[in-house]
C-alpha positions as CSV (number, residue, x, y, z in Angstrom):
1,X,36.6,1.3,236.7
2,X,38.4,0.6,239.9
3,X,39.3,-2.9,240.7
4,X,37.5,-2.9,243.7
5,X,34.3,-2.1,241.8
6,X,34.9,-5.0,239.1
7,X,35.1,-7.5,241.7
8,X,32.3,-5.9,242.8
9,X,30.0,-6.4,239.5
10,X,31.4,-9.4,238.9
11,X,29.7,-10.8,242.6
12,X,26.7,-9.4,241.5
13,X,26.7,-11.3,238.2
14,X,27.9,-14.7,240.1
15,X,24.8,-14.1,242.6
16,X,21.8,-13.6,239.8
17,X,24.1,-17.0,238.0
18,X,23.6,-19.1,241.2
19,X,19.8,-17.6,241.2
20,X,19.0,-18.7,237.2
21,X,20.9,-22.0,237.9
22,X,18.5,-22.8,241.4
23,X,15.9,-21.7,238.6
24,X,16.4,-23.6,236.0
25,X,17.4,-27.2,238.1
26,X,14.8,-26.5,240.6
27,X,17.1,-26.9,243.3
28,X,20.7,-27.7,244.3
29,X,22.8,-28.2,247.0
30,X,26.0,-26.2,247.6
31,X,28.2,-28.5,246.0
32,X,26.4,-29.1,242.9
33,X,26.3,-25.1,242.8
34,X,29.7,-24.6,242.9
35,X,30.8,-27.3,240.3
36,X,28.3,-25.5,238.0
37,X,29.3,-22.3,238.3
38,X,33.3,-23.1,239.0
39,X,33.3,-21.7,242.3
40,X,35.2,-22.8,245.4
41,X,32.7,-24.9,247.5
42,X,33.3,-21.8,250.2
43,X,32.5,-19.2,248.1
44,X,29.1,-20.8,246.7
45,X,28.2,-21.5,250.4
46,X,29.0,-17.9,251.2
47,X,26.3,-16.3,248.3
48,X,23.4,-19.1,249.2
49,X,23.8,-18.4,253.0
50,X,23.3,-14.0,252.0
51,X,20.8,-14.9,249.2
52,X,18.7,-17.0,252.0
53,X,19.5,-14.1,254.6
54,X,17.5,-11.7,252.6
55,X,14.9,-13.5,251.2
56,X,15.1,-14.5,247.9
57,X,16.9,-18.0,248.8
58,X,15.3,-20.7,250.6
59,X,17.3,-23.6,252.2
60,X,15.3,-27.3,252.2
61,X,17.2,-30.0,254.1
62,X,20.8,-28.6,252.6
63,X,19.1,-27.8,249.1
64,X,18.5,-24.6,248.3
65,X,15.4,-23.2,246.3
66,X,14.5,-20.0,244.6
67,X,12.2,-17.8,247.4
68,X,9.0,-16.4,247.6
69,X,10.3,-12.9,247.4
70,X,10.6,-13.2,244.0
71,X,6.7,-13.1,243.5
72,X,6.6,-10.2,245.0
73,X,9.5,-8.7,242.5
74,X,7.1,-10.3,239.6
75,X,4.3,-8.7,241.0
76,X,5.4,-5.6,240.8
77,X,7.0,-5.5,237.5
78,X,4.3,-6.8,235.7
79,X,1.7,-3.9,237.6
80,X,4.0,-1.9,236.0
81,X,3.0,-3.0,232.8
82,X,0.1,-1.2,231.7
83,X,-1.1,-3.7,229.1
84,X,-1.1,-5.8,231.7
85,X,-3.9,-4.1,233.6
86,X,-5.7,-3.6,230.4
87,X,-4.7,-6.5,228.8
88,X,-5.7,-9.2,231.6
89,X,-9.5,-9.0,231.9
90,X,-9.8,-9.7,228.5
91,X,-7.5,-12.9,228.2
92,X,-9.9,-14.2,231.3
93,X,-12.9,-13.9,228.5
94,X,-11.3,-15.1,225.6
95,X,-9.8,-17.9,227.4
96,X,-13.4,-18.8,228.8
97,X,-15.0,-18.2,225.1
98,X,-12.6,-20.7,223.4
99,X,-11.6,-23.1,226.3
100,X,-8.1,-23.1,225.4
101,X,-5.0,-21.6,226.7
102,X,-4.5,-17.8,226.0
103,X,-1.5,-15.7,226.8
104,X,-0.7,-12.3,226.6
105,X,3.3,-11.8,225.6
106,X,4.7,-8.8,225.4
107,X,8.5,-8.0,223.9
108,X,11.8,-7.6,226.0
109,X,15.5,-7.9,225.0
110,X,14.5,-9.6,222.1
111,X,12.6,-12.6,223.1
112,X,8.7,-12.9,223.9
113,X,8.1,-12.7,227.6
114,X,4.3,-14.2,229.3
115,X,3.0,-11.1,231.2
116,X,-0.2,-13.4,231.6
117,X,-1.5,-16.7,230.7
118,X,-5.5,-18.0,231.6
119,X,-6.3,-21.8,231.4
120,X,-10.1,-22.7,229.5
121,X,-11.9,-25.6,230.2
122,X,-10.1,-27.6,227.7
123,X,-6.6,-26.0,228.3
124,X,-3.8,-27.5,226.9
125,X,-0.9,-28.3,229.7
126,X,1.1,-25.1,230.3
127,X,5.1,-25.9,230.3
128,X,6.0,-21.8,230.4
129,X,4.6,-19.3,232.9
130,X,4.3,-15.6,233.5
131,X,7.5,-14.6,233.3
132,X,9.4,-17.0,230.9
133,X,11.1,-15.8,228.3
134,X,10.9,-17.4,225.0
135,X,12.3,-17.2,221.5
136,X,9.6,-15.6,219.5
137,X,10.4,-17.1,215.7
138,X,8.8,-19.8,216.3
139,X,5.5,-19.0,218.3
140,X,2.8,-17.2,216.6
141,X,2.6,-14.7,218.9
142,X,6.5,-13.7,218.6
143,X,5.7,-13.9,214.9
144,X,3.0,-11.6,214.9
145,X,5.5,-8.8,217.0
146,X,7.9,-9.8,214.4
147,X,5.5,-8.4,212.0
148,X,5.3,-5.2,213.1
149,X,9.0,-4.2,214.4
150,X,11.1,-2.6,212.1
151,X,13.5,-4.8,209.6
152,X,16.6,-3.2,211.3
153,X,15.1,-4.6,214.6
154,X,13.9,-7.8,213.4
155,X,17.5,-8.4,212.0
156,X,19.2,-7.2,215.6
157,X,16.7,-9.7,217.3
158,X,18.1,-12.3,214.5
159,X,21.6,-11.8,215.2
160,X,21.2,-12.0,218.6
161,X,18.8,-15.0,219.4
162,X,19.5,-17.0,216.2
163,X,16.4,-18.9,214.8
164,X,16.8,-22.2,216.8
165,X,14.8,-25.5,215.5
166,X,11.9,-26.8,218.0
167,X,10.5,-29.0,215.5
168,X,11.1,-30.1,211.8
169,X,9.0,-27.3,211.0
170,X,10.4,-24.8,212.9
171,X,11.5,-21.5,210.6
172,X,15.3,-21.5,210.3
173,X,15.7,-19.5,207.2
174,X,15.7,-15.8,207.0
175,X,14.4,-15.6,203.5
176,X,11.0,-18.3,204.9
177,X,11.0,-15.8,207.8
178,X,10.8,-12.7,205.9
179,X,8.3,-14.2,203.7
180,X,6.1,-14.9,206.6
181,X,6.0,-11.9,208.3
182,X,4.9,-10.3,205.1
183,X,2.2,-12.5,205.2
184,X,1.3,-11.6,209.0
185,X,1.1,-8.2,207.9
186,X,-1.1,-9.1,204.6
187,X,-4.0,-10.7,207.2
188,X,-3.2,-9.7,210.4
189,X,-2.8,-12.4,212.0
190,X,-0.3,-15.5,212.6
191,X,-0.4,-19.1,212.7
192,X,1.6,-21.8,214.6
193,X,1.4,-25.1,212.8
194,X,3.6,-27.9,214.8
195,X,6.7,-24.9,214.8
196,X,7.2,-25.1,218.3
197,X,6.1,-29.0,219.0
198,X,4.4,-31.5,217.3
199,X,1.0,-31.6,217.3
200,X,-0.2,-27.8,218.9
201,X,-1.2,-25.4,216.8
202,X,-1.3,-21.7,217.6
203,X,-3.1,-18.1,216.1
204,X,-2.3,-14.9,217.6
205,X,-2.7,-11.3,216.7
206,X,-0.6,-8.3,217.7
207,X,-1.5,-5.8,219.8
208,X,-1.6,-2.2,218.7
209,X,-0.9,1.1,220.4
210,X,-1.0,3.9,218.3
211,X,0.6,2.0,215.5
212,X,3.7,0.5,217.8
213,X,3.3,-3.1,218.6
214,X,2.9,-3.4,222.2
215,X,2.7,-7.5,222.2
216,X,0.1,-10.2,221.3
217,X,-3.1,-12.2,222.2
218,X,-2.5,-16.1,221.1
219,X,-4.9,-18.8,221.7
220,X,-2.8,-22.5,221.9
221,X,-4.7,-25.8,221.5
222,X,-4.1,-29.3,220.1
223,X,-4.3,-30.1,216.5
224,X,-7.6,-31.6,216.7
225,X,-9.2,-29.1,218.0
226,X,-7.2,-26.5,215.6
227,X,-8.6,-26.7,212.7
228,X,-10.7,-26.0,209.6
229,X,-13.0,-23.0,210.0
230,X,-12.2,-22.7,213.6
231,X,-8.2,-22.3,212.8
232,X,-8.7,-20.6,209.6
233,X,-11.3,-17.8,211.0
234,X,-12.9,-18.6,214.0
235,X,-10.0,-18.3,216.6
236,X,-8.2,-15.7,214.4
237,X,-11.5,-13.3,214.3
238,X,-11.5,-13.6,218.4
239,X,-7.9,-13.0,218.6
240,X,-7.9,-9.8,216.4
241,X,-10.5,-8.4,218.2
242,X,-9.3,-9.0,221.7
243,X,-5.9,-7.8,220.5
244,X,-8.2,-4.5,219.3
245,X,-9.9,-4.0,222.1
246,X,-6.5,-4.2,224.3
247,X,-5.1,-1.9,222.1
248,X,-7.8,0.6,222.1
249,X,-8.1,0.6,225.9
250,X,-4.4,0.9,226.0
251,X,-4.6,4.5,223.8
252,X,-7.3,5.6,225.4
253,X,-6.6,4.9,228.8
């Protein structure tokens, strides 16, 4: 690789840096940018002004934002997601049948990613969107992909992502892990008691097509609300058979 074309890829990486960082801080001036990233204040000024220039920066009374643009770019990756297309009518229902939050994740790279989410009457707060990625040990919708990947691959994702705590309940042995994805398997469905924070509970069932897990259908609600009958077979009857019904469209379609 010639040095021209290192210098090259390593712009590249500094831009999509800059973009996670206006992400992630919703926000910052050039300044703050460059001390972030260890840039000279001239060079940081230099990517903002060509990221605003083509659309996918946005400059607010000398702070900069993520654009618009990137909707667009979201938009058309998840249409390209065909369990997207099959998979979104459904959510709509199920969130309207339970009046909680449902999401549809699907896996990427390792972590869970929210192709779609759809609020119920009695929706929780939601603190990710379409388009976050998350770690899935801890979620019972990650868990119930967990299920159905391959050891080999489970262990990859391990080694990769670590199993980082949320909570004091939070899974952070592999041995508990392993232990519970065998029991995912057993009834077909998983369960998110105060894993990923106190006091929301989780089920969630994977989603099927022709035997490869394509992602899952969870349903997230308070404590209160989760529980006897309607944690322990209610929710995770609805969640199975939306999950079905996605994954049957999915084969057939």
């Amino acid at each position: 690789m010639s040095q021209g074309t290192t210098k090259s890829l390593k712009s590249l990486q500094q831009a999509f840096e800059i973009i996670e960082h206006l992400k992630q801080t919703d926000g910052a001036g050039v300044t703050e940018v460059a001390n972030e990233l260890g840039l000279p204040k001239s060079t940081a000024h230099i990517y903002l002004s060509t990221l605003e220039d083509i659309g996918y920066v946005v400059n607010r009374n000398h702070r900069y934002y993520v654009g618009l643009r990137f909707l667009d770019v979201g938009e058309t990756v998840r249409n390209q997601r065909q369990v997207y297309e099959v998979g979104y009518p459904e959510i709509n229902d199920l969130a309207r049948e339970t009046g909680e939050l449902v999401s549809l994740t699907v896996l990427e790279n390792g972590k869970g990613v929210y192709l779609y989410r759809a609020k119920g009457e009695n929706s929780i707060p939601v603190h990710n969107y379409p388009g976050s990625r998350v770690h899935l040990h801890c979620r019972s919708a990650g868990k119930a992909i967990l299920a159905h990947l391959s050891s080999r691959h489970v262990e990859e994702i391990i080694e990769k992502h670590g199993l980082p705590a949320r909570t004091e309940k939070t899974i952070t042995d592999r041995s508990v892990l392993w232990n519970e994805l065998e029991r995912i398997r057993e009834r077909k469905y998983a369960t998110n008691e105060d894993e990923l924070r106190q006091g929301l509970r989780c089920v969630a069932a994977p989603i099927l097509d022709n035997g490869q897990v394509i992602g899952a259908v969870s349903v997230s609600g308070p404590r209160g609300r989760m529980t006897g009958q309607r944690f322990r077979e209610d929710l995770p009857n609805l969640v199975q058979n939306t999950a079905n019904i996605i994954g049957i469209n999915l084969t057939y379609s």
